[in-house]
C-alpha positions, 0 to 999 in steps of 0.5 A: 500500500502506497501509504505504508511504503511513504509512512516507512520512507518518512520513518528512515528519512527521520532516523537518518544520521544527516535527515535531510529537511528538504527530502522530509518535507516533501515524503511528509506531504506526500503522505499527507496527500495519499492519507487524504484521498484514501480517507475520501475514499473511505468517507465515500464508503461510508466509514466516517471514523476510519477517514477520521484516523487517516486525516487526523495522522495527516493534520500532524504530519502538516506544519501549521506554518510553511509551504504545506499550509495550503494542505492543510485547509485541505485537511480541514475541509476533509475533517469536516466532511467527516464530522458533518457526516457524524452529525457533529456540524459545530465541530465541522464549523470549527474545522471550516473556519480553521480551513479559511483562515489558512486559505485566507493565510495562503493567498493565491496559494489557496487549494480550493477556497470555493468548496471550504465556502460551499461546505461552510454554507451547508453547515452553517444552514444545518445550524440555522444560520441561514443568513451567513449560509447565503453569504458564504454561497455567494462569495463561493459563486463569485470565485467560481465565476472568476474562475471561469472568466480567467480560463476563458480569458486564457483562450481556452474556449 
């Protein structure tokens, strides 16, 4: 499994007699990404606790400040999915938020900031709070339709 092997680079890089910080790093997001896909995987599947574990393993491997942050709303946003699925959706918010503030952090940088907003107006609507849902559907609206304007700006269409 790719996730085992990555686990044991990470391991061998870690315990080397000269680690090399550079080569870390990039094993560490690696892992990072290959733990988030296989806990999508899993919620997809229906087994909201096993994703638990494996995006809880990725949130520690991912420095909360550095060139990974951009994953790590990514993590978040995840989390989130999990927790909404659990019926838990004020911890949800709580990884949401963590989620923006990262994006906000990460600028241009940021993976998907429209989806962490479209996931923030579904829990926030499922809390009744249906103004600050609207909000949050739009400002995702408005980044996604900006989007589309700079691919077809690209001449791409």
């Amino acid at each position: 499994k790719a996730i085992l092997e990555l686990e044991r680079r990470l391991s061998s890089e870690l315990n080397a007699r000269c680690p090399d910080e550079l080569s870390i790093s990039r094993t560490a997001l690696q892992l990072c990404k290959a733990l988030n896909a296989a806990a999508l995987s899993r919620l997809h599947s229906d087994f909201v606790d096993e994703a638990l574990v494996l995006l809880r393993k990725a949130e520690v491997l991912i420095p909360e400040k550095g060139p990974a942050d951009p994953f790590l709303a990514v993590t978040f946003n995840n989390m989130a999915c999990c927790l909404r699925r659990k019926g838990k959706p004020r911890m949800a918010l709580q990884y949401l938020q963590k989620a923006r503030e990262v994006e906000e952090a990460s600028g241009p940088l940021a993976a998907d900031p429209s989806s962490t907003m479209l996931n923030l107006c579904a829990v926030l609507s499922e809390l009744g709070r249906h103004a600050a849902a609207l909000e949050q559907a739009r400002a995702a609206a408005e980044i996604l339709q900006e989007e589309v304007a700079r691919s077809g700006a690209g001449g791409g269409g």
